[in-house]
N, C-alpha and C positions, 0 to 999 in steps of 0.2 A: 590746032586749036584744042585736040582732044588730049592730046599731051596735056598742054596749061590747063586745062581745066582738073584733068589728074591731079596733077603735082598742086593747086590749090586746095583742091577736098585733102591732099594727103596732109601738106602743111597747116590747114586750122585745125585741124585734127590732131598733130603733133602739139600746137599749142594750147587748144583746149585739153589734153592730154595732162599739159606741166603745169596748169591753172590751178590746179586744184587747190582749194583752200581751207579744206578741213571742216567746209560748213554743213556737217552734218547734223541733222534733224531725230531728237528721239526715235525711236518707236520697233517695235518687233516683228518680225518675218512673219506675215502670214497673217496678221492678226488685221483681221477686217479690211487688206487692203485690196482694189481691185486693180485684176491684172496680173502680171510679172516683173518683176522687176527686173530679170536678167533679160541679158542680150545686148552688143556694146551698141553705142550709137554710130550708124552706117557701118556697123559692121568693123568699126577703128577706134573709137577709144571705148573706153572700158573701165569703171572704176575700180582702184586696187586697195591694198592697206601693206604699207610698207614697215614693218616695227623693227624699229631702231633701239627696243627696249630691254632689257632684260630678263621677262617674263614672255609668254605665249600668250597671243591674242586670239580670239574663236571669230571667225566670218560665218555667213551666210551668203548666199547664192542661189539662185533658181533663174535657167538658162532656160527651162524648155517646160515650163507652167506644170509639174510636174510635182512639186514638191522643194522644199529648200535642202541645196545640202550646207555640213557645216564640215568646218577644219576650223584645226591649230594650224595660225602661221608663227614657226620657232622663231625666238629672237634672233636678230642678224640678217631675217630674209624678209622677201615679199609675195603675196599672195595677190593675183590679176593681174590685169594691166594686156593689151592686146599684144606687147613686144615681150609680155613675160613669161605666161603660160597659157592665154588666151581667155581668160577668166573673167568673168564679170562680175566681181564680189559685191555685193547689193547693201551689205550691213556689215559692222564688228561692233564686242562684245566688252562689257570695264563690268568685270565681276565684280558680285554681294562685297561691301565695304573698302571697295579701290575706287581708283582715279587714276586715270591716263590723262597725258598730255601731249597737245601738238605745239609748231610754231618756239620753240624756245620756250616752252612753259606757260606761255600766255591764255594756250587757249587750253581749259578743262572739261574733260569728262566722268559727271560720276557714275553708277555704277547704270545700267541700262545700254539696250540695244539701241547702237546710229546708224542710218543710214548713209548711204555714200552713193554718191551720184556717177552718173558714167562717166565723165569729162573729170572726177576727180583722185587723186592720190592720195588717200590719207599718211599722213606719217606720222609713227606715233615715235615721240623721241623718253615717254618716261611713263612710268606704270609701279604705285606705290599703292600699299592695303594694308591695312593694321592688321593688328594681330590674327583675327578669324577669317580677314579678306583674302580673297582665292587667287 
């Protein structure tokens, strides 16, 4: 029984994991919220930012109520995910005069910090800025 009970916390976990749907919510690291935001849920999934794009995307994270850190995840890779680096990326970043997009282009983000939930992947597949955007 302690087997099956495993292997079902492991499996919703694997699918809350590939769920993810890009339904990130504005708003900035730190900035009046209470709590932390890092730390995966039960310790298995994790929210990541996978860029598919051709520019660098900036994350946030804060695992241990300390402070946030940030990185560039380079185009081509990914950043979190608990089978990835073990990371709990909490936010990423669509710099002064860009837009990112996920979903085939559907879904847009302008320039402003989103958060990213634990149970989600963002992927970003496109990232355009006019002439002064970063």
């Amino acid at each position: 029984m302690r087997f099956l009970a495993k292997t079902l916390v492991v499996t919703t976990a694997m699918v809350l994991a590939g769920a993810g749907s890009a339904s990130a919510v504005t708003a900035e690291p730190g900035a009046g919220k209470a709590g932390v935001y890092g730390g995966c849920f039960l310790g298995l999934v994790c929210g990541a930012l996978d860029n598919r794009t051709s520019r660098p995307v900036y994350v946030a994270w804060s695992d241990d109520g300390s402070g946030y850190t940030y990185a560039w995840v380079a185009p081509g890779t990914k950043k979190g995910g608990r089978w990835n680096d073990g990371i709990d990326v909490d936010f990423f970043s669509v710099g002064p005069g860009c837009k990112a997009t996920t979903n085939r282009w559907i879904t847009w983000f302008d320039p402003g910090w989103y958060k990213i939930t634990d149970d989600e992947t963002v992927a970003l597949n496109g990232y355009v800025c006019d002439g002064a955007g970063g």
